[in-house]
C-alpha positions in Angstrom: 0.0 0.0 0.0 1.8 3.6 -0.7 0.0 7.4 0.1 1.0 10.4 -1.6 1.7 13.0 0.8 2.0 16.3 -0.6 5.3 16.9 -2.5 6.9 20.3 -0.5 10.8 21.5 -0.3 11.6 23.9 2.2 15.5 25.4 1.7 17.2 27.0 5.1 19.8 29.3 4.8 23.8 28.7 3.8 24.4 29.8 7.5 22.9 26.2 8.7 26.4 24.9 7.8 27.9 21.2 8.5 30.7 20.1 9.8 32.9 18.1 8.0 33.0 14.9 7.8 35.3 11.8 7.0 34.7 9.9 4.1 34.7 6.5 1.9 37.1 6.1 -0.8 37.3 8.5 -3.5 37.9 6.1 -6.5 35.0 3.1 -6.5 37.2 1.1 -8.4 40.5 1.3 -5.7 42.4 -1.5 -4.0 40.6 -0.9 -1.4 36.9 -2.9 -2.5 35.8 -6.0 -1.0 36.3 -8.5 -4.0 39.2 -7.1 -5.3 42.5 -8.3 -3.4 42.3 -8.0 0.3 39.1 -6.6 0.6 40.1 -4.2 2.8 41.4 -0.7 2.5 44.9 0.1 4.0 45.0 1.8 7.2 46.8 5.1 5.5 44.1 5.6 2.5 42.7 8.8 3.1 39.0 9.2 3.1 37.7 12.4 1.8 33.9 13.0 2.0 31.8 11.8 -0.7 30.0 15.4 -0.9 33.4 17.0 -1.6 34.6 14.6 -4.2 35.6 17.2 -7.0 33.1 15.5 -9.9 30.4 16.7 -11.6 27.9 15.0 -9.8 28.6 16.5 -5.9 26.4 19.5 -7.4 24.0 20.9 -4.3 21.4 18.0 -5.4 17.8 18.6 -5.3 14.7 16.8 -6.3 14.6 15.7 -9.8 11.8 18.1 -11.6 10.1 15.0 -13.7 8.5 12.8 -11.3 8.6 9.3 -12.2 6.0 6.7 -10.7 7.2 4.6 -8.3 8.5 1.6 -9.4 6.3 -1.6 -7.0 8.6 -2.5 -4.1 7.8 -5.9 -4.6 9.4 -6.1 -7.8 13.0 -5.2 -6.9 16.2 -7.0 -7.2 18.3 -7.7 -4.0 22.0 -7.2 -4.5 24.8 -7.3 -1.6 27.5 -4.2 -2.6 30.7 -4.4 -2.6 32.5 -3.1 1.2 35.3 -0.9 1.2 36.0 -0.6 5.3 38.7 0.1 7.3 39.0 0.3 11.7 37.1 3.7 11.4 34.9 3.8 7.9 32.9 1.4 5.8 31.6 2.4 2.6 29.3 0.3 0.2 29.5 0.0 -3.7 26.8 -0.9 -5.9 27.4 -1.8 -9.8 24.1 -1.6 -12.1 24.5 -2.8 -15.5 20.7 -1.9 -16.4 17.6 0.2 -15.5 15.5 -1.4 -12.9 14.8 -1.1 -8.7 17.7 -2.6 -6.8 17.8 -3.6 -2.9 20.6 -3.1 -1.0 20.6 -6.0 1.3 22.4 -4.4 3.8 20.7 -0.7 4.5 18.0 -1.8 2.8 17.8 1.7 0.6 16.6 0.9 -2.5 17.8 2.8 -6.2 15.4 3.5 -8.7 17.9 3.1 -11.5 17.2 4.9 -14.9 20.9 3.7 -16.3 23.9 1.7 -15.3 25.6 3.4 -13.3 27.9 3.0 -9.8 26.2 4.2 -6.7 28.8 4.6 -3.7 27.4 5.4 -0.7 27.8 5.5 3.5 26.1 6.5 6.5 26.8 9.3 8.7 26.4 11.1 11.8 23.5 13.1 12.0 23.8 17.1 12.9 21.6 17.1 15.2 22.1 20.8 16.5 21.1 21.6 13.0 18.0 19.6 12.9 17.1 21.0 16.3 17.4 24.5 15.0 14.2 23.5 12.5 12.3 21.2 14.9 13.3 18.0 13.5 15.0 14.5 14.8 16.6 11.7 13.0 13.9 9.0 11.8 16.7 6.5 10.4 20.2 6.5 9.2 21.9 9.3 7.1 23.5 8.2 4.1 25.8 10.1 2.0 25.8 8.8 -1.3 27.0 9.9 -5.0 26.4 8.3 -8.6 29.1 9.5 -11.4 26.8 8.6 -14.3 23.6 10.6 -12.5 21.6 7.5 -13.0 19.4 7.4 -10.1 16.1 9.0 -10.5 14.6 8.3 -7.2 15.6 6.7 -4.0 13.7 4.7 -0.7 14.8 5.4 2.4 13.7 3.2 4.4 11.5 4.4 7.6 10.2 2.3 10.3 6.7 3.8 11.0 3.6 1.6 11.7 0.9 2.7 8.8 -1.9 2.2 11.3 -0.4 4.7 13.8 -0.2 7.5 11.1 2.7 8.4 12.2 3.9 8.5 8.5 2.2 11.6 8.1 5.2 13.7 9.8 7.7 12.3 8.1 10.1 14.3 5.4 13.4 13.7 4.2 16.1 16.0 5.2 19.0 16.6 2.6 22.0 17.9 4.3 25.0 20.2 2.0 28.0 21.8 2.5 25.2 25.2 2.5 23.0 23.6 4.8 19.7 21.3 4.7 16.8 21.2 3.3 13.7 19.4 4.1 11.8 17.4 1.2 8.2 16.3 1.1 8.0 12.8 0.0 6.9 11.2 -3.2 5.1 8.3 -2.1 5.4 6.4 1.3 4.9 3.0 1.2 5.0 0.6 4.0 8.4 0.1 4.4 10.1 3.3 2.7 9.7 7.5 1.9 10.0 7.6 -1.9 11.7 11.1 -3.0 12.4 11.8 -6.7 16.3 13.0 -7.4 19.0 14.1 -10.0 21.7 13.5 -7.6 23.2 13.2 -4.0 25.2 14.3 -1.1 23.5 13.4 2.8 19.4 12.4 2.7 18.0 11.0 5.6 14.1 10.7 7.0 13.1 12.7 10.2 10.3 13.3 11.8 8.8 16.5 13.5 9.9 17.5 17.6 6.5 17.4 18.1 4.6 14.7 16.7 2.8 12.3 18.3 4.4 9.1 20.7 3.2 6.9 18.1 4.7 3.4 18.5 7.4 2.3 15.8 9.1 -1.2 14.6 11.9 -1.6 16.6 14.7 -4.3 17.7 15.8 -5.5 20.8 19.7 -6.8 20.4 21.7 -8.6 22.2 25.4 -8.6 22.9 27.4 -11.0 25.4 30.4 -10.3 27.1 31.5 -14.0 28.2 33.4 -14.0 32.1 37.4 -13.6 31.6 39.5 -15.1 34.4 40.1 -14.4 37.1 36.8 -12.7 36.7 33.7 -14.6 36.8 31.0 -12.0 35.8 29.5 -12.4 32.5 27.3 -9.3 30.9 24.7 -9.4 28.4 23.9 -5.8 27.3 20.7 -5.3 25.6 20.0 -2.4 22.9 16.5 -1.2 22.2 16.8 0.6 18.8 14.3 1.6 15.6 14.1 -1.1 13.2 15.6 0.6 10.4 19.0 1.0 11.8 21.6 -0.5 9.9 22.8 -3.9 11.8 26.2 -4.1 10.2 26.9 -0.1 10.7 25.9 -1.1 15.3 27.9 -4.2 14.9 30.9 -2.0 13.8 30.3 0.7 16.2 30.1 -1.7 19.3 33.1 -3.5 18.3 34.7 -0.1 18.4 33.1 1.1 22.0 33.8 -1.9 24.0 36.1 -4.7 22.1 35.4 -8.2 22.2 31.3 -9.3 22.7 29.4 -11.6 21.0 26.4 -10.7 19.1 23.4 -13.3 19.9 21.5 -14.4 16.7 17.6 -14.1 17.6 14.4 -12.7 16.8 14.9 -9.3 17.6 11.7 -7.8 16.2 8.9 -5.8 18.1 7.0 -2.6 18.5 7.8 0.2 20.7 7.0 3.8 22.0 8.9 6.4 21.6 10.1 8.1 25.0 7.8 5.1 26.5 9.7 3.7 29.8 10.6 -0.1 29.9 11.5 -3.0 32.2 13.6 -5.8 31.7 13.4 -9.1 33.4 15.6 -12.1 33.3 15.6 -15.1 34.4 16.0 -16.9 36.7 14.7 -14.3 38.4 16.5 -14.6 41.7 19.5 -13.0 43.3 22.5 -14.4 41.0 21.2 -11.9 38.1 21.0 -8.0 38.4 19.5 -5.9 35.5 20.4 -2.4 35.6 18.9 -0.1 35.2 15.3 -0.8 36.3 13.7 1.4 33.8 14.8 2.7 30.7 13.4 4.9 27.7 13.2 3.7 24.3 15.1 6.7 22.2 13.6 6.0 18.9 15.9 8.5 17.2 19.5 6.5 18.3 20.9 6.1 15.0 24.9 6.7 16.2 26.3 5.9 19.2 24.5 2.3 20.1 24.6 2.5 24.0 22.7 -0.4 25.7 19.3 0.2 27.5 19.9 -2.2 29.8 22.7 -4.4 31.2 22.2 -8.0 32.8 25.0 -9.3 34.7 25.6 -13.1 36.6 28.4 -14.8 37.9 26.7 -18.1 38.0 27.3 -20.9 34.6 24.3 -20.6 32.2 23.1 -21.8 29.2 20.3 -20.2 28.5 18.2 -17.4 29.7 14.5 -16.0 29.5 14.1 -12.4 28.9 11.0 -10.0 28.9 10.6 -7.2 28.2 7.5 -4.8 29.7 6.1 -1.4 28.9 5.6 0.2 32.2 2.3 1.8 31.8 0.9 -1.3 31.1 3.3 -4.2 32.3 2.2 -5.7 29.2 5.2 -7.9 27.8 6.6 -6.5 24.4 9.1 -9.0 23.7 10.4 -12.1 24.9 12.7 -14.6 24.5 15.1 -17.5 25.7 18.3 -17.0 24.7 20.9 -19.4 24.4 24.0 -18.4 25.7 28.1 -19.1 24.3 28.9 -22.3 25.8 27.9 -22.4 29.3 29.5 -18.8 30.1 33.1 -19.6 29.4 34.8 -17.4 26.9 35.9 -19.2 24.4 35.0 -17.2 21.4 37.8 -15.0 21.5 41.3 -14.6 22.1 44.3 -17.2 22.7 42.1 -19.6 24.7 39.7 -19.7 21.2 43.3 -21.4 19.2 43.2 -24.4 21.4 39.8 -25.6 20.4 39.0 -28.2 17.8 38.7 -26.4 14.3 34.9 -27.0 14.3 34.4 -25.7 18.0 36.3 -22.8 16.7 33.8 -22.2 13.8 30.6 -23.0 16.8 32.1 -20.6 18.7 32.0 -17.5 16.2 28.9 -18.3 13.9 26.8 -15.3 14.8 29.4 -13.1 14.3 30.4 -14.8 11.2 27.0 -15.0 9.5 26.5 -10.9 9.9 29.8 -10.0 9.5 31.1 -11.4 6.4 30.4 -9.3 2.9 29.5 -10.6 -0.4 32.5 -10.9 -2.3 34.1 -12.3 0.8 32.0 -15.0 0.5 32.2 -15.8 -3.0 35.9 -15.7 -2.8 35.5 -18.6 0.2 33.4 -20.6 -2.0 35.3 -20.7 -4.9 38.1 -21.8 -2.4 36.2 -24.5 -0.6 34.7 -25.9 -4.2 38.4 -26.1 -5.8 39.5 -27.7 -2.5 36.7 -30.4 -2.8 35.8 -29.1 1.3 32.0 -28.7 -0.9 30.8 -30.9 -3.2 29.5 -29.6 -6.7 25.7 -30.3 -5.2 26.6 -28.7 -2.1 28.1 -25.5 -3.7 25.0 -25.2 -6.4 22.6 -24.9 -3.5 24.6 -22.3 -1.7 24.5 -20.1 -4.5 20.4 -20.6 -5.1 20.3 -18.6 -1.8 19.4 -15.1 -3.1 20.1 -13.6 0.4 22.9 -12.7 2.1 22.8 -14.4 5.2 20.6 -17.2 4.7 23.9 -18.1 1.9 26.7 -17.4 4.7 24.2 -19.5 7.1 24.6 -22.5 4.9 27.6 -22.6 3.8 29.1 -22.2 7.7 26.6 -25.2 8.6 27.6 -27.6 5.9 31.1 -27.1 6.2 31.4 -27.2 10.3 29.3 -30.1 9.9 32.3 -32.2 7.8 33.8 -32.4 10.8 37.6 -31.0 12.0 39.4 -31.5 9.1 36.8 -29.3 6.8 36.5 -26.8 9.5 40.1 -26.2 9.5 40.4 -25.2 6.0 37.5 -23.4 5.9 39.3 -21.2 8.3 42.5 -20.9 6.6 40.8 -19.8 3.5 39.1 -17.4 4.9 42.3 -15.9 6.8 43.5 -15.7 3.5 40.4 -13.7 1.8 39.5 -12.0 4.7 42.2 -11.4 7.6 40.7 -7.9 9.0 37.2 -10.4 9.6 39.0 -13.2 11.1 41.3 -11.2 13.4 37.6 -9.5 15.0 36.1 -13.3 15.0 39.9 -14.5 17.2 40.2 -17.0 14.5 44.1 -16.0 13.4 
């Protein structure tokens, strides 16, 4: 289903100016793309900003003045981009050889392509002093993005709004510059994403108004587990409530940079929360051995940078699993629950020294969260081709793992048949990807 708000551009002043801001590669065809050599860029390549990339396309970009119908969401074509990263930045690259919609599987924008063209594109930290000046807060991630060949006619951002709520109805699209912002009426909204029409790009990003209404949003409830180290026994389990259009790879990044070595926990995650609503945590068992802290906390449906946990759950006792619930206070209704299995009865082992010692296929047990949501596209190609010419996968075997048209459901099945094979499989699997992908297996403790 899609409304058609009406189409409206406001344009503030060249005072509102931006700070400046670190950027991907220049050149989408450098050493530095996932798929080509390494996979990884070198520590010393500098990173201008996409927006001041001197090419014709970094133009102050506005909306396109044709306006194209929106192309039906259900007909697009999911690809997984090409990943450019380093310790501090991560940019994605996307290669279309015809017109068409196109996915990306891992921010889940979608390009209405007129063209083939390359589309290179990030996210970035809001300015939120700037948005407050004009009574506006961050409704999902900002991306700065550029096309060289101008191919892109419109793009989907994608917005996390209930459509029974109406809460649709105050969202805009904010297109940030080096003069300042503007704020653009949408095209269309669908159910999943705000449709703007364009002839270019620097930063766009959906926000909402200060002022409208608590209306409750799709949101996730993620987990991260900090296994005990000796001599300390205390394990933590810190639990993030955030809007469901963040992007997962961009918070698994940023955590790993905040506090180091955690495991993320593969579950359900999905729910529905208010904004600036208060929230309990319970876990269980619910005695003594486990504290959650704090009691209540708010859901900040706006957190698209820094990631901080709502709540922290901490035991000293061996687990293997435990039940969590979540509860809106005005209520005490539950939101979300779950039992969670825990990493191997609360002994770290997933990282670190301690993580060589184990068999090869413990090794691979110990890390498959991480693994499955960490690992790009081309990454994974380059393990398969490795693992087929090795005979670790069967022709069968590697024929089913590329009928898999997403992302992780591929990584998910390619881990699981190989651990499966037992030691000896497991063992090359992770010496082939050492070699395609050492920045990935240093992070997972696997070199």
């Amino acid at each position: 289903m899609e409304v058609e708000p009406p189409v409206t551009a406001v344009n503030y002043s060249a005072t509102n100016t931006l700070p400046a801001r670190p950027g991907p590669p220049s050149s989408p065809s450098g050493p530095g793309w996932a798929g080509r050599g390494s996979g990884r860029l070198p520590r010393s390549h500098s990173l201008p900003s996409l927006s001041h990339i001197p090419s014709a396309e970094n133009k102050s970009f506005t909306r396109a003045n044709s306006s194209p119908d929106v192309l039906l969401e259900s007909n697009f074509e999911e690809f997984t981009p090409d990943i450019s990263a380093d310790e501090e930045e991560e940019a994605y690259r996307f290669q279309c050889c015809r017109p068409g919609l196109y996915q990306c599987s891992v921010t889940g924008l979608l390009f209405h392509m007129e063209a083939e063209g390359d589309v290179v594109y990030r996210t970035v930290p809001w300015s939120r002093r700037l948005l407050a000046q004009h009574h506006k807060q961050p409704a999902g991630p900002l991306f700065d993005i550029t096309c060289e060949q101008r191919s892109v006619c419109q793009l989907h951002l994608p917005h996390c709004e209930i459509r029974s709520t109406g809460g649709w109805r105050f969202l805009s699209v904010a297109h940030e510059h080096d003069d300042g912002v503007e704020f653009i009426g949408p095209h269309k909204i669908t159910d999943t994403h705000v449709v703007i029409n364009v002839t270019g790009f620097s930063a766009f990003g959906n926000v909402k108004d200060e002022d409208c209404p608590p209306d409750p949003v799709r949101a996730l409830v993620l987990l991260f587990y900090r296994p005990p180290a000796d001599p300390d026994p205390e394990s933590l389990l810190n639990v993030l409530m955030l809007p469901r259009n963040v992007v997962l790879r961009d918070v698994l990044r940023t955590r790993r940079k905040l506090v180091g070595d955690e495991v993320y926990i593969e579950t359900s995650p999905h729910c529905k929360l208010h904004p600036k609503q208060e929230y309990t945590l319970t876990a269980g068992p619910g005695d003594d051995s486990v504290l959650v802290q704090p009691a209540e906390a708010e859901f900040d449906s706006d957190n698209y940078d820094n990631y901080f946990p709502s709540f922290q759950v901490s035991w000293e006792t061996v687990m293997k699993h435990m039940r969590l619930f979540l509860r809106d206070t005005s209520s005490s209704s539950s939101v979300w629950e779950r039992r969670v299995r825990l990493s191997s009865a609360g002994v770290k082992r997933s990282f670190g020294p301690s993580a060589l010692n184990l068999p090869p296929d413990e090794r691979l047990m110990e890390v498959r969260s991480s693994f499955i949501h960490g690992i790009s596209g081309p990454v994974l190609k380059s393990l398969l081709d490795k693992l087929f010419e090795k005979t670790v996968l069967a022709e069968p075997e590697r024929e089913s793992a590329d009928e898999f048209p997403n992302l992780r459901d591929k990584a998910r099945f390619v881990f699981d048949t190989v651990r499966k094979k037992g030691g000896a499989a497991s063992s090359q699997m992770i010496e082939f990807l050492c070699e395609v992908d050492p920045f990935l297996c240093e992070h997972l403790g696997l070199l």
